[in-house]
C-alpha positions, 0 to 999 in steps of 0.5 A: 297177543291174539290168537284166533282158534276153530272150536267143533263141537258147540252147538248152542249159546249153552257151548259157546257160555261153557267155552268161554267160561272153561278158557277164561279160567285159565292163567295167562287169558285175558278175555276169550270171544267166541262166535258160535255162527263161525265156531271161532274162538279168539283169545286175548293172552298175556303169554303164549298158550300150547294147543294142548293146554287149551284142550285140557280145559276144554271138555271132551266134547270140545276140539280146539285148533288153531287158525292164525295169529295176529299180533297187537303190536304188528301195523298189517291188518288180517285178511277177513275171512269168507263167511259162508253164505246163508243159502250154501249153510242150507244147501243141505236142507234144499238137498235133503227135501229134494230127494223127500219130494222125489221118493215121494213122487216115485211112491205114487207115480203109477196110481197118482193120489194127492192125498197118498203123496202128502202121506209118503212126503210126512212119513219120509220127511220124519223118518230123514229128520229123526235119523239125523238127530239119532247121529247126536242124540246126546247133543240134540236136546240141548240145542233143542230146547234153545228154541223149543217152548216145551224143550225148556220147560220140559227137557225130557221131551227133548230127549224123547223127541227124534223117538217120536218123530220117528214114530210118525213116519211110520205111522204116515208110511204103513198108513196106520192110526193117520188121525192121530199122527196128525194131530200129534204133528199139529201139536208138536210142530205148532209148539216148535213154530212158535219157538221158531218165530220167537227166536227169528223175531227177537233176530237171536242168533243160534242153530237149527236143530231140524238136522240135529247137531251133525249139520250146523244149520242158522235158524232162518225163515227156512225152518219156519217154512219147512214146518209150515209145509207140514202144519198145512199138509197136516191140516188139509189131510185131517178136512179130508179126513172128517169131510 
């Protein structure tokens, strides 16, 4: 029989391995596939296996429920279910830069500067991001450096990563050492974008971890245009800088 389970929690291929390697080893499994876009995990079993079972195999990190239960030998066939489009997954991130674009507007609406918007925009956008990675600082780099060049090679820098992030928003924000952090943010953005567009090339399938783990978010071109946006304010604010 198959049984069909929701599974919160994982938040990269390294979870969705951990899983299904935890599940497999216990008696009366057959085979266990997990789909980490979904957080489904459908287990093949010999004999009938309790909740709680599969739970205690699991770390703590890990919940499982189940969804529904079909049987090899019945003729219906399940009803699929509805897979979120992408555009809902990223209603959040819309969300979110809307507001950034909005404060960022009301910081500068009665003395309009470009310039002093870009700023409030970079300093806010870090502050908002970093946040969200702070709700799962334990979760963050491991999902971090699915994509992240120097995350893998380093995974220090994963760790120390929502910290710096925060550091620039404040930078940007009480406008002090502006040069610097934007020359951070060319660096460490252009590291991230390379591991983005690798992972969107190679069509590999895994979260994004701009919002952390507290909201599951595919990596989608989205990601890629959201550091661009701050690659080019970045590079615009350093030629007027210098110029």
């Amino acid at each position: 029989m198959t049984h069909t389970y929701n599974i919160s929690g994982m938040t990269c291929n390294n979870c969705k391995a951990s899983v299904e390697k935890a599940l497999l080893s216990l008696n009366n499994v057959e085979d266990v596939s997990v789909d980490l876009e979904t957080s489904e995990a459908t287990i093949e079993m010999s004999e009938h296996i309790s909740v709680k079972t599969l739970q205690e195999a699991l770390s703590s990190k890990y919940t499982i429920s189940e969804l529904k239960e079909t049987n090899v030998f019945n003729s219906g066939v399940s009803e699929p279910k509805a897979e979120e489009s992408t555009l809902k997954q990223l209603f959040p991130l819309f969300l979110i830069f809307g507001y950034i674009i909005g404060a960022s507007l009301l910081l500068n609406k009665n003395l309009w500067s470009m310039e002093a918007f870009m700023l409030d925009f970079m300093g806010l956008f870090y502050i908002v991001f970093s946040f969200f990675k702070f709700l799962d600082l334990k979760g963050f780099p491991e999902s971090f450096r699915m994509y992240d060049p120097l995350a893998k090679v380093l995974p220090a820098y994963g760790w120390i990563y929502p910290f710096i992030e925060l550091a620039l928003g404040l930078l940007f924000l009480m406008r002090i050492e502006i040069p610097s952090a934007l020359i951070i943010t060319l660096i460490i953005l252009g590291i991230t974008t390379i591991g983005v567009t690798k992972s969107l090339l190679s069509k590999t399938s895994i979260q994004c971890a701009c919002l952390g783990t507290a909201l599951k978010l595919p990596m989608t071109k989205a990601t890629f245009i959201e550091n661009s946006i701050m690659i080019i304010m970045a590079v615009v604010m350093l030629f007027k800088t210098y110029n």
